[in-house]
C-alpha positions as CSV (number, residue, x, y, z in Angstrom):
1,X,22.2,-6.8,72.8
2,X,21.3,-4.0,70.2
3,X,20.0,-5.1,66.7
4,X,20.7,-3.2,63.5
5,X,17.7,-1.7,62.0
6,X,16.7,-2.7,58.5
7,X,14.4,0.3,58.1
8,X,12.2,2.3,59.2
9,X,8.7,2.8,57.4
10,X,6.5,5.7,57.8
11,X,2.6,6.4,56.4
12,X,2.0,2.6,56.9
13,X,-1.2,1.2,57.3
14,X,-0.8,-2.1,56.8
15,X,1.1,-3.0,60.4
16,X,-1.6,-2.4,62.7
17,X,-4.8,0.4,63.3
18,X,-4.3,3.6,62.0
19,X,-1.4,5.6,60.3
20,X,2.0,3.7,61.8
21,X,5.4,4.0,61.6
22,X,6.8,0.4,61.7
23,X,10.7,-0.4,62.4
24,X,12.0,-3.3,60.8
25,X,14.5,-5.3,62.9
26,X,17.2,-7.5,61.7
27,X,17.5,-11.2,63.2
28,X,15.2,-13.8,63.8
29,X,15.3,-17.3,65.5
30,X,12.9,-18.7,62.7
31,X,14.1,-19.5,58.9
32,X,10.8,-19.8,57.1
33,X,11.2,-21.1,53.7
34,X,8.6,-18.2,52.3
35,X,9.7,-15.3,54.3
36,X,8.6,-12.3,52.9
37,X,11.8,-10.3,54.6
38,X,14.6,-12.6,54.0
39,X,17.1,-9.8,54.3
40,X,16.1,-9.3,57.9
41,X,17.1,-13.4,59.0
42,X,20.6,-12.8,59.9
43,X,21.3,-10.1,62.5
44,X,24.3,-9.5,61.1
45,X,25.7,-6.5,58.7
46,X,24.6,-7.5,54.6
47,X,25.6,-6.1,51.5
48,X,22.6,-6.2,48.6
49,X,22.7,-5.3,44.6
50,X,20.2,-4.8,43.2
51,X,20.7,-5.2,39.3
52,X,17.5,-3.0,37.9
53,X,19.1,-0.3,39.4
54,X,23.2,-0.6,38.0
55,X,23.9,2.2,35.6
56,X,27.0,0.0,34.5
57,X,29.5,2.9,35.2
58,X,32.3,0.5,36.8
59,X,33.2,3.0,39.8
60,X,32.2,-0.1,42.1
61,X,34.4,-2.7,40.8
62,X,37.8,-0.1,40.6
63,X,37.0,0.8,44.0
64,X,36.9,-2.6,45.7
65,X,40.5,-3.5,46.4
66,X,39.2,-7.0,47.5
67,X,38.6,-7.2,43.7
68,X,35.3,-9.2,45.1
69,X,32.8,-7.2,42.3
70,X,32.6,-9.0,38.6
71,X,30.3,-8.9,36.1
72,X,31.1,-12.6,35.6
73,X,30.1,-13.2,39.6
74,X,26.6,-14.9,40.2
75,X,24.6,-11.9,41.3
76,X,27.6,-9.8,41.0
77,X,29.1,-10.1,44.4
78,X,31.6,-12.7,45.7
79,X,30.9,-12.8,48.9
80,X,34.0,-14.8,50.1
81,X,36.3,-11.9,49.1
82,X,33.9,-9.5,50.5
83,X,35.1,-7.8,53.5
84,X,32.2,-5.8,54.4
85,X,34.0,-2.8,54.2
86,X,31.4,-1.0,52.2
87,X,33.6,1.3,50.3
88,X,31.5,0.4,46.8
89,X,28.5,1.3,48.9
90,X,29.6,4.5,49.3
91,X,30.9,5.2,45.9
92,X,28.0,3.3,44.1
93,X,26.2,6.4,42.1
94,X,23.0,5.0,41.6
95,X,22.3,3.4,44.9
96,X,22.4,-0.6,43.1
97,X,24.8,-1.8,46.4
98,X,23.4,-1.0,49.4
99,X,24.1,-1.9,53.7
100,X,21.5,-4.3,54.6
101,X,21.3,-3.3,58.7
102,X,22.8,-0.5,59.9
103,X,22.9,0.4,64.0
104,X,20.3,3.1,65.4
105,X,20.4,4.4,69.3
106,X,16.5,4.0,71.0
107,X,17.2,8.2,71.3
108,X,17.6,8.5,67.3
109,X,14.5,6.0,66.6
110,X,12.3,8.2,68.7
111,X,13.3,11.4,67.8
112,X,12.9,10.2,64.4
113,X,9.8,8.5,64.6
114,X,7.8,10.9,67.2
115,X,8.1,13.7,64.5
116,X,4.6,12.0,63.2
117,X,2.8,11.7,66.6
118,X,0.2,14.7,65.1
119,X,-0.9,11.8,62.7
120,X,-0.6,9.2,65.0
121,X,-3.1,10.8,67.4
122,X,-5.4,12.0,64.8
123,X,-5.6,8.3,63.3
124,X,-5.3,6.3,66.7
125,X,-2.4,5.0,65.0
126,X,1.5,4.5,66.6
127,X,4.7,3.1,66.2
128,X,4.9,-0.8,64.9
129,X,8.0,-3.3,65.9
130,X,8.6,-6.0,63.2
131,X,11.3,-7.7,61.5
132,X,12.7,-9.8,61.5
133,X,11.7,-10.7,65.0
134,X,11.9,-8.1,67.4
135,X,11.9,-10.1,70.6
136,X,14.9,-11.5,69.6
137,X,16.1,-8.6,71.3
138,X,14.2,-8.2,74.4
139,X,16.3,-5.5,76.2
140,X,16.4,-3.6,73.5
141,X,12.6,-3.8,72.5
142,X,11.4,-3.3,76.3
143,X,13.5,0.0,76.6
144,X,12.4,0.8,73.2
145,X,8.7,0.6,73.7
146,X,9.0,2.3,77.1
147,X,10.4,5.2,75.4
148,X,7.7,5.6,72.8
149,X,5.2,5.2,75.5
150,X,6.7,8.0,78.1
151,X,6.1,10.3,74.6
152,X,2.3,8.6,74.4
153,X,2.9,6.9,71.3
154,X,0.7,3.5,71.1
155,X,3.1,0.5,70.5
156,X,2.5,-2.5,68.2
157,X,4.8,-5.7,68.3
158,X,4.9,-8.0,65.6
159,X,6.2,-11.4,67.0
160,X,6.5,-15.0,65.5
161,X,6.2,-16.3,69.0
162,X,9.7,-17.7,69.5
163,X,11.0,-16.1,72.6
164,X,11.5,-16.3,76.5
165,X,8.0,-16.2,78.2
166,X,9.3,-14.5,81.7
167,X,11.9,-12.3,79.8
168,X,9.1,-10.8,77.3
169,X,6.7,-10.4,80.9
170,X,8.9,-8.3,82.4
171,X,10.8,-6.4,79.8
172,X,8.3,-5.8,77.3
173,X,4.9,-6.5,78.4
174,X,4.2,-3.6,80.4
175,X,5.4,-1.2,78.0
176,X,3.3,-2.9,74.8
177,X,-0.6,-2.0,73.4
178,X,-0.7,-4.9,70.8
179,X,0.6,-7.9,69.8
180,X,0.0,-9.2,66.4
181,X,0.9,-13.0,66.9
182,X,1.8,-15.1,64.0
183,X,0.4,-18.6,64.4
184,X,1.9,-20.8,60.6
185,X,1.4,-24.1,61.0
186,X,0.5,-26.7,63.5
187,X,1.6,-29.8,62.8
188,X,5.2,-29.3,64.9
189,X,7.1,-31.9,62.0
190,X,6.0,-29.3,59.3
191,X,6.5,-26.2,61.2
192,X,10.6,-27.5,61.7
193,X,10.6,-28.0,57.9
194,X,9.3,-25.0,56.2
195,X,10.6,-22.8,59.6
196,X,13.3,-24.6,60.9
197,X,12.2,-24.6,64.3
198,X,9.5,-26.5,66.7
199,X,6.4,-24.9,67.2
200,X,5.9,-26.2,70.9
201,X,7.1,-23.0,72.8
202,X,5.0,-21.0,70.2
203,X,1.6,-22.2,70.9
204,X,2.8,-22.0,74.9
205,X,3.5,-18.6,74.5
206,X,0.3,-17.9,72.5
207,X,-1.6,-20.0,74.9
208,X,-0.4,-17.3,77.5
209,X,-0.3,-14.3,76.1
210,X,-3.9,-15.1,74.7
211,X,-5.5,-16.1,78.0
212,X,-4.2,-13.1,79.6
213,X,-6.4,-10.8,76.9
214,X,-9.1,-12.4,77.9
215,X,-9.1,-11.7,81.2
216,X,-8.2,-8.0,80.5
217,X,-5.0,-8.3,79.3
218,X,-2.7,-6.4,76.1
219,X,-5.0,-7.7,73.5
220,X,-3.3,-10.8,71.0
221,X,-4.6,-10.7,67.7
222,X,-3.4,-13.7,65.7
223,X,-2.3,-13.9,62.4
224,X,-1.5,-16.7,59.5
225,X,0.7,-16.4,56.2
226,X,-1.2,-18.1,53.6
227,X,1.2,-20.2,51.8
228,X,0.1,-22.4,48.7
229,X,0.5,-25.6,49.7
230,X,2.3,-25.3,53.1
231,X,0.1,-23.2,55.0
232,X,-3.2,-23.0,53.4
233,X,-4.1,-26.3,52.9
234,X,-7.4,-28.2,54.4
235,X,-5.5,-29.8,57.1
236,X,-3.5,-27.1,58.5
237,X,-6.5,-24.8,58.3
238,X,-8.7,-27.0,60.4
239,X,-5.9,-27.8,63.0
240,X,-5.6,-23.9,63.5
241,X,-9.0,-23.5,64.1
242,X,-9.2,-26.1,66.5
243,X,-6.6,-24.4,68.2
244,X,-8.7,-21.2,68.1
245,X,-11.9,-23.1,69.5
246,X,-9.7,-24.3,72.4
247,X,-8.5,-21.1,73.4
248,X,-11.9,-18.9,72.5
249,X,-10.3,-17.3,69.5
250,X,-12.8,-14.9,67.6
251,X,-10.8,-13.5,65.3
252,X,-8.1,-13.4,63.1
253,X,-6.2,-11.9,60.2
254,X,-5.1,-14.0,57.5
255,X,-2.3,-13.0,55.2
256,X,-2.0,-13.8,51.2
257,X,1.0,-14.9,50.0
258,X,2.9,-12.8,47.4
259,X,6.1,-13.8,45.4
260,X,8.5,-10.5,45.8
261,X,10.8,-12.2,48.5
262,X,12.2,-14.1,45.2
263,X,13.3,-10.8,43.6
264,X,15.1,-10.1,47.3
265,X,16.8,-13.1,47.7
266,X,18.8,-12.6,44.5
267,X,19.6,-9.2,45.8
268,X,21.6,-11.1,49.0
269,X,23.1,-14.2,46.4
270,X,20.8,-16.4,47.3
271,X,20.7,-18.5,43.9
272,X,17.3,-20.4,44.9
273,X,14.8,-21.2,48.0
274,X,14.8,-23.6,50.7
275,X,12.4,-25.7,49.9
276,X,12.1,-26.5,45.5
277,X,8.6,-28.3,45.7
278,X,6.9,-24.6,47.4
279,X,4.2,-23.7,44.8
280,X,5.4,-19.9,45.3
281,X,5.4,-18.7,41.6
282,X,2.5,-16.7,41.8
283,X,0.6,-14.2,43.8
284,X,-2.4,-16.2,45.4
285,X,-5.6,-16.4,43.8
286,X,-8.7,-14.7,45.7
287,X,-10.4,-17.7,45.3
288,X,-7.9,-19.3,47.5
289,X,-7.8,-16.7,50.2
290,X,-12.1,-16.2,50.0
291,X,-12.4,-20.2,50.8
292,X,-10.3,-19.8,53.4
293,X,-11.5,-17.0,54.8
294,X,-15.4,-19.0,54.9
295,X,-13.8,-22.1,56.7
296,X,-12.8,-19.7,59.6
297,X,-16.1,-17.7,59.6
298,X,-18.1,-21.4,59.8
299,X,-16.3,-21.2,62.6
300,X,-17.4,-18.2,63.7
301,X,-13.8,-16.4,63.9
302,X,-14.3,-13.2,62.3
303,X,-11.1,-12.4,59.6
304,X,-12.6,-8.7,58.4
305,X,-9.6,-6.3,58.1
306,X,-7.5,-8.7,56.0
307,X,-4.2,-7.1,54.6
């Protein structure tokens, strides 16, 4: 099965070491109530308008013969009516609508993204796979990464954990240099709330994966969201280094939240979030993230390199 691609982002260096180009995947298993990428949950085709940037010309509206476009719509769209057909898309003048997800062959994706390999060298950077959740699409991914790795291009995966152990060995594994590993929360009850799944074949996989590294292994390097109130409190913080003291975890990257996925989720018609007790109006403090940054270096689980 072939995903649509959300994007494809070059000059990062925030997705792994070095100068990166990181392709954003659309379709994940998971539905966190925080996501940061909510556009990239359903792997299906999306249509997005984005208000700030509507010159008010009209062209839209007189070419959608669904008549699903109105200025007296919530968030402009009436997605019932809407067809998909993106003909406004087209038409649109100032870019406001846009195709969330559109479909990329593993030959354009590498010809496109190779074109930086100079920098990649030069940096020890390489080509990152995110969504989304990329092993959602294990075929795909494992052909993909193969590819990038016949042209030596180092490749990154990004993974919430959710997939099919054997199926990720075989297809994926061999072909792979990194794997940032998301690790939320621990307490299984909470992670089906805010994530609408279990976390037990998570932690297996991590459990894994992470064993492997040590013993010479792709190297795992795990990561946390910081969410205010969900992720970041005293209780989930010590379970997760627990965790890490069971499986010789020494260190980690921990993530601050940021409120932005609010200003997305309008773009799609999405009126509010999940979950209306998340304390998610703000960006998070740095006294938040410092303290908990010192309750994983008492534990002697190094966090430098936070982004």
């Amino acid at each position: 099965m072939s995903p649509l691609i959300l994007d494809i982002k070059g000059n990062s260096l925030d997705d792994g070491p070095g100068i990166r180009s990181v392709i954003f995947l659309k379709g994940c298993p998971l539905s966190c109530a925080w996501c940061h990428n909510p556009e990239s949950k359903n792997s299906g085709v999306e249509i997005s308008f984005d208000p700030e940037l509507c010159v008010g010309c009209g062209t839209c509206m007189d070419t959608c013969t669904e008549k699903a476009l109105s200025r007296e719509t919530p968030f402009f769209i009436n997605r019932e009516k809407c067809t998909l057909c993106f003909d406004c898309v087209r038409a649109c003048p100032s870019t406001a609508l846009e195709q969330v997800g559109k479909e990329m062959d593993i030959d354009t994706i590498v010809q496109s993204v190779t074109r930086d390999k100079p920098f990649f060298d030069a940096s020890g950077g390489g080509v990152t796979f995110s969504g989304g959740e990329p092993t959602l699409f294990t075929e795909f991914l494992g052909r993909a990464a193969q590819a990038f790795k016949e042209k030596g291009v180092q490749v990154l995966v990004e993974t919430c954990g959710l997939f099919d152990g054997r199926r990720f060995d075989t297809l994926v594994y061999p072909h792979v240099d990194l794997i940032y590993f998301d690790i939320k929360l621990m307490d299984s009850q909470a992670h089906k709330k805010y994530c609408g799944r279990s976390n037990t074949t998570i932690l297996d996989n991590f459990r894994t994966l992470f064993r492997r590294y040590r013993e010479g292994g792709v190297k795992v390097l795990p990561r946390t969201p910081l969410i205010p109130g969900i992720t970041d409190t005293r209780d989930n913080i010590s379970a997760i280094i627990d965790f890490y003291k069971q499986e010789k975890v020494g260190e980690t990257r921990l993530l601050p939240y940021h409120p932005l996925w609010r200003d997305k989720i309008k773009k799609l018609g999405i009126s509010r979030p999940a979950e209306k007790d998340m304390e998610t109006d703000q960006w998070m403090a740095k006294e938040t993230l410092a303290a908990c940054e010192k309750e994983f270096a008492r534990a002697g689980i190094l966090t430098q390199g936070t982004a």
